[in-house]
C-alpha positions as CSV (number, residue, x, y, z in Angstrom):
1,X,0.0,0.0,0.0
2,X,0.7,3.4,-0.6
3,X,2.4,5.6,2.6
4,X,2.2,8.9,1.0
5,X,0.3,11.2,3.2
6,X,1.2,14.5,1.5
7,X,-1.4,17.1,-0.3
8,X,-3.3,15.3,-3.3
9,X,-2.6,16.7,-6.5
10,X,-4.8,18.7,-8.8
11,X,-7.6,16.8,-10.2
12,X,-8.9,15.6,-6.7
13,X,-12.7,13.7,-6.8
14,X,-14.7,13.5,-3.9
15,X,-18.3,11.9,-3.9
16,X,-20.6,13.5,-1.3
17,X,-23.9,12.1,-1.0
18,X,-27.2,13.6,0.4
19,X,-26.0,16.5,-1.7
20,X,-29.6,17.9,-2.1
21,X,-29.7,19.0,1.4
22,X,-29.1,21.9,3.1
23,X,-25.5,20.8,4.5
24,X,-24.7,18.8,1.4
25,X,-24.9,21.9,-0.9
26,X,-22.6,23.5,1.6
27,X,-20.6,20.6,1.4
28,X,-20.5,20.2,-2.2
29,X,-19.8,24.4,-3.1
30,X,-17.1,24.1,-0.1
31,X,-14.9,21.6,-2.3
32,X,-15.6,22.8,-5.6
33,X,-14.6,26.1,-4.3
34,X,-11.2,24.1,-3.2
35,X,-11.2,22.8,-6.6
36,X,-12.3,19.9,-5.7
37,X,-14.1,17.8,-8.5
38,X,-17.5,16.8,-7.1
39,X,-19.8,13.9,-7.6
40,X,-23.0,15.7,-5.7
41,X,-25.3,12.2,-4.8
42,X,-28.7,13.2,-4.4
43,X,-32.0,11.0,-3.5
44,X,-33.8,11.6,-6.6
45,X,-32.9,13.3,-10.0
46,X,-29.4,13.4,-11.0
47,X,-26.1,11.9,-13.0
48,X,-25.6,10.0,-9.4
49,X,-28.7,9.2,-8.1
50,X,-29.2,7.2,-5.3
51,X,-30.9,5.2,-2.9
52,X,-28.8,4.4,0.1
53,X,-31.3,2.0,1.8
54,X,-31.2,0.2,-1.6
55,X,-28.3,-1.9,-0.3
56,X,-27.7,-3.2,-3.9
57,X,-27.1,1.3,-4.8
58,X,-23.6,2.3,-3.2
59,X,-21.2,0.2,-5.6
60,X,-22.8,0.7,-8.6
61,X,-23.0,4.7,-7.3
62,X,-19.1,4.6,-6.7
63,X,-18.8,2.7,-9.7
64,X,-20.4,5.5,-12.0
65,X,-18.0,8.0,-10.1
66,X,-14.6,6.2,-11.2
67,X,-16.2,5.2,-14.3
68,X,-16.6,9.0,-14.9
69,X,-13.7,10.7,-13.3
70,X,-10.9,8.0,-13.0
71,X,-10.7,7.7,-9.6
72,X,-11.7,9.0,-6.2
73,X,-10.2,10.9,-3.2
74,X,-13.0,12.0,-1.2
75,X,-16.0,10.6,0.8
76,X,-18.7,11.9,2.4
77,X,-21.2,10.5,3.3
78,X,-23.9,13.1,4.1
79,X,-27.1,11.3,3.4
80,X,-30.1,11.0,6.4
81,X,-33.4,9.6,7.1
82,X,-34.6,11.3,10.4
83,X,-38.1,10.5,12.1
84,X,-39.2,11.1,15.6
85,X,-41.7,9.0,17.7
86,X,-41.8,7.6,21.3
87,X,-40.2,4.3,21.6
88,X,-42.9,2.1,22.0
89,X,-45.1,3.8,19.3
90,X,-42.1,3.5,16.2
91,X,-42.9,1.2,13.6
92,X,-40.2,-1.4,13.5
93,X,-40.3,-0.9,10.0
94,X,-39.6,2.6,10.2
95,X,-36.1,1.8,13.1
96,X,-34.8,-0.4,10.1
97,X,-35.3,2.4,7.2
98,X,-33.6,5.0,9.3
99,X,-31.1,2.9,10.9
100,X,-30.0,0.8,7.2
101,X,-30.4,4.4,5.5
102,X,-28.3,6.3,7.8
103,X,-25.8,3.6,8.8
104,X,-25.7,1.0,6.7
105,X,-25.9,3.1,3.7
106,X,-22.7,4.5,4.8
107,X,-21.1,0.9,5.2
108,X,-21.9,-0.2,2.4
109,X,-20.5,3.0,0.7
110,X,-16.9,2.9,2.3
111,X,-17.0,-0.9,1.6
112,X,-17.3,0.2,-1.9
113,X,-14.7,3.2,-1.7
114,X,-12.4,1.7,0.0
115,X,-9.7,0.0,-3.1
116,X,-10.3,3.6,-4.8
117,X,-9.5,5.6,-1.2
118,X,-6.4,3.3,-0.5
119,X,-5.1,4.0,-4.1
120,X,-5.4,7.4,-3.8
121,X,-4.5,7.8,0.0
122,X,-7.8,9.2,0.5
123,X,-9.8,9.9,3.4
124,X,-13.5,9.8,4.6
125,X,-15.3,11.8,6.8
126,X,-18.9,10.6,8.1
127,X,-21.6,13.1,8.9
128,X,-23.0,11.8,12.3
129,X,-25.1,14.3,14.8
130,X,-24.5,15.8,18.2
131,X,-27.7,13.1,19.1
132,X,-25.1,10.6,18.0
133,X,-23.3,11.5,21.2
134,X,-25.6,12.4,23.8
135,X,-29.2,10.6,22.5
136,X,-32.1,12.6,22.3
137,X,-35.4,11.8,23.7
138,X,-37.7,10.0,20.5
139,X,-35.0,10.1,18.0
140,X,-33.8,6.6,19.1
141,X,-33.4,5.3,15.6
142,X,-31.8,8.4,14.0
143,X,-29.6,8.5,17.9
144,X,-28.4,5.6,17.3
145,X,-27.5,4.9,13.6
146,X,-25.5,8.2,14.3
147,X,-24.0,6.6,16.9
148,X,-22.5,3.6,15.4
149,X,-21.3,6.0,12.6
150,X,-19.1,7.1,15.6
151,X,-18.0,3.5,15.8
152,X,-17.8,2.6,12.6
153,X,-15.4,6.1,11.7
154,X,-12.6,4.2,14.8
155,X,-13.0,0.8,13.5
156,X,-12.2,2.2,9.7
157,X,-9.5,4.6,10.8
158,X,-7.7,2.0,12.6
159,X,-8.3,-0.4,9.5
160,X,-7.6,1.7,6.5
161,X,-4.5,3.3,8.1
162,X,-1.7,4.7,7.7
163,X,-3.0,5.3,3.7
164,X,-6.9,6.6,4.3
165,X,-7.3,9.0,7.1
166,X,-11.1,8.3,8.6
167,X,-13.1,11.3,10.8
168,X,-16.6,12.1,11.2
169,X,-18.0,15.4,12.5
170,X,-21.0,15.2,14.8
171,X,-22.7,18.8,14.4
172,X,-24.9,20.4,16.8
173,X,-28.3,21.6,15.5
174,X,-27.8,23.1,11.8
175,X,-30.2,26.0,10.2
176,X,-31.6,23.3,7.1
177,X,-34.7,22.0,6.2
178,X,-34.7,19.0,7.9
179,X,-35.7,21.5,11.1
180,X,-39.0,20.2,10.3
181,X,-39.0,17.0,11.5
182,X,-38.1,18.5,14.7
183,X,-40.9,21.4,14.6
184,X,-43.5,19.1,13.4
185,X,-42.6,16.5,16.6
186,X,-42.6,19.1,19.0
187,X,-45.8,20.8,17.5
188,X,-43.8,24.1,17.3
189,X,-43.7,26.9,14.1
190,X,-40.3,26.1,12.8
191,X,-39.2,29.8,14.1
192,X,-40.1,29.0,17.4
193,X,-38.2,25.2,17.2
194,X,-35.0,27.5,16.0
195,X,-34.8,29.8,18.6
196,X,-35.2,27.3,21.4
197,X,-32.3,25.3,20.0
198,X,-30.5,28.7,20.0
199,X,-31.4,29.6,23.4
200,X,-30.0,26.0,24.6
201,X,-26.3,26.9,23.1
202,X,-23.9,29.0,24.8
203,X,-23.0,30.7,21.6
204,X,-26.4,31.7,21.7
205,X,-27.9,30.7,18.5
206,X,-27.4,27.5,15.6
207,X,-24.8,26.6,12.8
208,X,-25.1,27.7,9.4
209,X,-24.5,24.7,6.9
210,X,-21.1,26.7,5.2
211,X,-19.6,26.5,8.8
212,X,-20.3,22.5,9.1
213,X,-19.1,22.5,5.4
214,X,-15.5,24.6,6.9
215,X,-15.0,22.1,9.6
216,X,-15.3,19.2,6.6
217,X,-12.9,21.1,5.0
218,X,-10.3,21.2,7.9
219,X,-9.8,17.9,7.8
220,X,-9.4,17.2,4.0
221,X,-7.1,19.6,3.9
222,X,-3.1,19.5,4.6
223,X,-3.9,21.2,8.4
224,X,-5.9,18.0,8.6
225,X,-3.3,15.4,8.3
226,X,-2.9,14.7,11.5
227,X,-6.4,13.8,12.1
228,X,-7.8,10.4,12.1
229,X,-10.1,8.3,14.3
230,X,-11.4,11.8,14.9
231,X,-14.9,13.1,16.3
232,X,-14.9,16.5,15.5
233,X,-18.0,18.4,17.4
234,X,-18.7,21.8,16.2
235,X,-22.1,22.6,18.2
236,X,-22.2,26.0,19.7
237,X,-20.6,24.3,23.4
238,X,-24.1,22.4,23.8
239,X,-21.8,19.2,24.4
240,X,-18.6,20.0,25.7
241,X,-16.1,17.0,26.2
């Protein structure tokens, strides 16, 4: 295997899924802006469509991304299900979808990566959640598949090393759409579900998407060699460890 750990030359390709989404558009303008060359996976619509609780979707996805750019540097996978119910009223059916979407997706996806990363000396940083860390009161499927990306991100970094780095960054509450769920299971306006969030954080008020994108961008970068095994918490000082 390869042991060069050094800045990747021009021509770098990075596959971010969940790219329709408020953080992945951050993510994805954040690299191209690097000059990054960005395979932007969205649910529905798209050159790289894709399905991640379709567990026959993430090789043929990483596939179509060598197929088209030669090879690949870069992933991220940013892709979520999210619902919220109390734990004796959510559908089993429902803990599977979230939990194969959310976790196993992301598997599935480095299991896929992996040769590509390795020949590239790549890296891979999962998007987990601050709920990842602390739980959250009915979020226990969305808690918890966020949690074992946590696990998954030390058993890869420890498996993949010294040629793919592996972090994930666990963000506190994020100004995006997906605010909703949240609103809608508290029975709050969505303004109202914001500034309670905000009040909760000792910065006094939520993330913007760019800034989750920055921290993403930290550890791709040469100031972010030294990272691996990482969990990287940028939440306002609502968990502080």
């Amino acid at each position: 295997m390869s042991t060069s750990r050094g800045p990747r030359p021009a021509g770098r390709v990075a596959l971010v899924t969940g790219a329709g989404g408020g953080l992945g558009r951050a993510l994805v303008a954040a690299l191209e802006a690097e000059g990054w060359m960005v395979a932007g996976a969205t649910h529905r619509g798209g050159d790289f469509a894709a399905d991640l609780a379709d567990r026959a979707v993430a090789e043929r996805l990483v596939e179509r991304v060598v197929a088209r750019f030669g090879r690949l540097d870069l992933l991220v996978p940013n892709h979520a299900a999210m619902g919220m119910a109390p734990v004796d009223a959510h559908p089993v059916e429902d803990w599977w979808r979230i939990v194969d979407t959310n976790l196993s997706g992301s598997f599935r996806l480095a299991r896929a990566a992996a040769p590509h990363l390795l020949a590239a000396a790549g890296s891979i940083v999962f998007i987990s959640s601050e709920w990842g860390v602390t739980g959250w009161p009915n979020a226990s499927a969305y808690a918890a598949s966020k949690a074992g990306l946590i696990g998954l991100t030390k058993a890869l970094a420890r498996e993949l090393a010294p040629d793919v780095r592996v972090n994930v960054v666990a963000p506190g509450v994020i100004d995006t759409p997906q605010l909703q769920v949240d609103a809608d299971a508290a029975g709050l306006p969505l303004d109202e579900m914001k500034r309670r969030y905000a009040a909760a954080a000792p910065l006094g008020r939520i993330a913007t998407p760019d800034e989750i994108a920055a921290t993403v961008l930290c550890l791709v970068s040469p100031a972010g060699a030294y990272y691996t095994g990482q969990v990287l918490q940028p939440n306002g000082g609502t968990t502080m460890v």
